[in-house]
C-alpha positions, 0 to 999 in steps of 0.5 A: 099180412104174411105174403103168400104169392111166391106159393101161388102153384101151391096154394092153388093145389090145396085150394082145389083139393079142399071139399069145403072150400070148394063147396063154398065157392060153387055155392056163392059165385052164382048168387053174384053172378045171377044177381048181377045180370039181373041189375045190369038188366034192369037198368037199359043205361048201364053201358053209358054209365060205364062210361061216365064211371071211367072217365069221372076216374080219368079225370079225377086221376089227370088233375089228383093234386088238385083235387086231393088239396080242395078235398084236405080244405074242406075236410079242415074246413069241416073241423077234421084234421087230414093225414098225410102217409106217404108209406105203410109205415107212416099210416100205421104210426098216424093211426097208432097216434091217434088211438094214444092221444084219444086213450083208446082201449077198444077200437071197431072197425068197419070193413076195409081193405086198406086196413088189410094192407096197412095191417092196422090190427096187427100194429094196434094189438102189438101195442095194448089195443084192442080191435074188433071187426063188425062187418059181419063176415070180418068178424068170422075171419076175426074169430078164426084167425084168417084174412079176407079171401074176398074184397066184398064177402070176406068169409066167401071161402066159408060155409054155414057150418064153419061159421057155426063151429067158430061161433062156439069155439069162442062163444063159450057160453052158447046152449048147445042146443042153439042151431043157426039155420040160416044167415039170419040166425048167424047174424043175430048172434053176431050182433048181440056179441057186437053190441057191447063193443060199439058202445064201448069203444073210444074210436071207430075206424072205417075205409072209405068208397069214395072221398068227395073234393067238393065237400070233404066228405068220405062214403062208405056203403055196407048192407049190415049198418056196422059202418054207421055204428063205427062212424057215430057212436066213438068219440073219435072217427078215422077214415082210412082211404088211399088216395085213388079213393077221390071224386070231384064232386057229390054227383060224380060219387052219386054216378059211381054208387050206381055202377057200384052196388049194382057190380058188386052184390046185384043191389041198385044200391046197398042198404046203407049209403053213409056220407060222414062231413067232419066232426059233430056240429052244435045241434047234430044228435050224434057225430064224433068230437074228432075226425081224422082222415087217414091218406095212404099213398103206399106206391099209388103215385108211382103207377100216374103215367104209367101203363098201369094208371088205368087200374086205379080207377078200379072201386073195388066192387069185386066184378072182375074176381067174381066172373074169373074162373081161375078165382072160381076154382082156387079163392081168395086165399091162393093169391098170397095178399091182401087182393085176389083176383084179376084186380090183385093180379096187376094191383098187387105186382105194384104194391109189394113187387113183381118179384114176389107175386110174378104167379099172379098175373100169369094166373089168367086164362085171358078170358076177358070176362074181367074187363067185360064186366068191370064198371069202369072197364079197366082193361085188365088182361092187357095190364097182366100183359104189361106184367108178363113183360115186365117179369121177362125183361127181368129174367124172372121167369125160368131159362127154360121157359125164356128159351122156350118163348124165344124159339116160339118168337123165331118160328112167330116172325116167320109165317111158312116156317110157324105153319109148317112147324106147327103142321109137324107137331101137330102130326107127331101128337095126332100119331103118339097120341092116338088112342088117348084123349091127352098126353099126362106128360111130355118131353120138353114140356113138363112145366106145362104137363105138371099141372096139366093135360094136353088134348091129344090134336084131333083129326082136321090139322092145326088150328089155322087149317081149320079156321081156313076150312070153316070159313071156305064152308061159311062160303060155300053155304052163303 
């Protein structure tokens, strides 16, 4: 997948002038926002579950070796074969050899975003294979030629009428007095296009939510029921996952699928809950005849022990992307990758980079709804932090903005000297300010005014004065 997030400004400036786009997104972030508050509501244990959720991952990532070695047992065990990728390139070539020795010709997909990152379709079309997405909002993209601007709802970024326009661009046999009302419709004729493609093809591929050590087992969760299709009816099934993917044992998989859908599209659960154990056994009416097991690495090893180990307890439910308002207000497709968001905010830096995705953390508020919300509190905005010190301490950003954050340390680590600095400024802008509601641009501050107004200050001084004020009023009332 071409790397866009050295473009983030950008991107993020095309995003926001998009009328569709941004129609898009005001239509659909609050169905999951709603959606979710009604699920956390109606389950009173939610918070303690959160932390059952976290601390399964804590767990599972202090003991990873072990559980990574009892999980390959038993998936042999099950007459499945584990392979064992240590790179990107490594994943692909295992994914290509086995589609060979099968004699592949059509591959289905389930949704995954390791597949994303892995760009398994690219490298299968390069070599006379042909893939076909069948998760519904996949298969759009696929049509259209684009990524994922969503880690759950792929086509997020997408209205009715775009998927319209695709669907008749390629299905050219369409009656033109065909009309998709709604969803339903669009799902009807994506599944007649589908069906001949699942009965045809040699092998499935399908990510995994989470890969269980206890019983070998991969899970996969989807509301359309593609991923049962892809995992049964090929003769041979590959389960991509990166290695955080693992869980202990079936109960603790069962804890973490209630934090999961609930976080994600506000279900207690998702319509289909598919656990896949090897391959067909004597009496099983449908199963594949191999089962291979894909394990990427891809620099997830690297992050053990580090301040950025916390990230890898995220299940990819999407939360913390749905709740951001800078992903409210630009999507997916801003952040250059595979992973947009606040996840792919600290993800992404470690898996292609600092270098080259440096915006990307910077593109917080520092809201913390991120952190609120995620079901297994990854504290996100801290792991941005540890980003932003990362890019400075390798002089990644511009000179004039280092200088800028030196000067503001000096006056920083000097109280008498900050408040007295910050009373001057705050009186030179109240006085070339007055009349207008902002400045547009300002000396010594372009960088901040490109993409920004900066509020004229209001009568009352600084901030720390007014703080101080409306504490000494709380007082005077109690």
């Amino acid at each position: 997948m071409l790397t866009t997030s050295p473009q983030f400004k950008e991107n993020a400036s095309r995003a926001m002038a998009d009328p569709g786009l941004q129609k898009a997104l005001g239509t659909a972030k609050g169905a999951f926002l709603a959606r979710r508050a009604t699920a956390v509501a109606g389950l009173p244990e939610f918070e303690q579950l959160r932390d059952i959720g976290r601390d399964i991952k804590n767990h599972t990532l202090a003991n990873l070796d072990f559980y990574l070695e009892t999980y390959a047992a038993n998936v042999e065990r099950a007459g499945g074969v584990v392979h064992w990728c240590s790179t990107p390139d490594e994943a692909r070539a295992a994914v290509l050899k086995i589609c060979q020795d099968a004699g592949a010709r059509t591959v289905t997909q389930g949704k995954s975003m390791i597949s994303e990152e892995l760009g398994i379709n690219g490298h299968l079309e390069t070599h006379g294979i042909t893939p076909v997405e069948t998760d519904l909002g996949e298969y759009i993209i696929q049509i259209r030629g684009e990524t994922p601007s969503h880690i759950i709802a792929p086509a997020f970024h997408l209205n009715r009428e775009d998927w319209e326009e695709s669907f008749r661009a390629v299905h050219t046999d369409l009656p033109k007095d065909r009309i998709f009302h709604e969803r339903r419709d669009l799902l009807t004729e994506a599944r007649t296009r589908l069906r001949g493609k699942f009965l045809a093809a040699d092998v499935g591929i399908t990510g995994a939510n989470f890969l269980i050590a206890e019983t070998g087992s991969s899970v996969i969760v989807t509301n359309e029921g593609n991923g049962d299709l892809t995992q049964t009816l090929p003769r041979v099934h590959i389960a991509l996952a990166s290695i955080e993917k693992m869980v202990p044992t079936l109960e603790d998989a069962t804890s973490l699928l209630r934090l999961l859908a609930r976080s994600a599209t506000g279900q207690d659960f998702s319509v289909y809950t598919t656990f896949s154990t090897g391959v067909r056994r004597e009496g099983d009416l449908d199963g594949p005849e191999e089962y291979h097991v894909v394990l990427i690495d891809g620099g997830r090893s690297d992050m053990i022990g580090t301040e950025f180990q916390d990230m890898l307890r995220c299940i990819r439910c999407a939360a913390c992307m749905n709740h951001c308002p800078v992903y409210g207000a630009t999507g997916g497709h801003a952040y250059g990758w595979v992973y947009p968001g606040p996840m792919g905010a600290v993800l992404t830096p470690t898996l292609i980079g600092i270098d080259k995705s440096g915006h990307l953390p910077n593109a917080s508020t520092f809201c913390g709804r991120c952190e609120s919300v995620c079901p297994v509190k990854i504290p996100l905005p801290n792991l941005m932090r540890h980003w932003r010190e990362r890019e400075f301490e390798r002089h990644l950003r511009p000179g004039a903005m280092r200088t800028n954050i030196g000067i503001w340390a000096w006056f920083a680590k000097r109280p008498a000297m900050y408040r007295l600095a910050s009373r001057a400024a705050t009186g030179v802008l109240g006085l070339l300010g007055r009349g207008r509601g902002a400045f547009k641009s300002l000396p010594l501050a372009a960088s901040w005014t490109e993409g920004r107004d900066l509020p004229t200050p209001q009568a009352g001084g600084t901030f720390m004065a007014q703080y101080a004020q409306r504490q000494r009023d709380a007082g005077r009332r109690r």
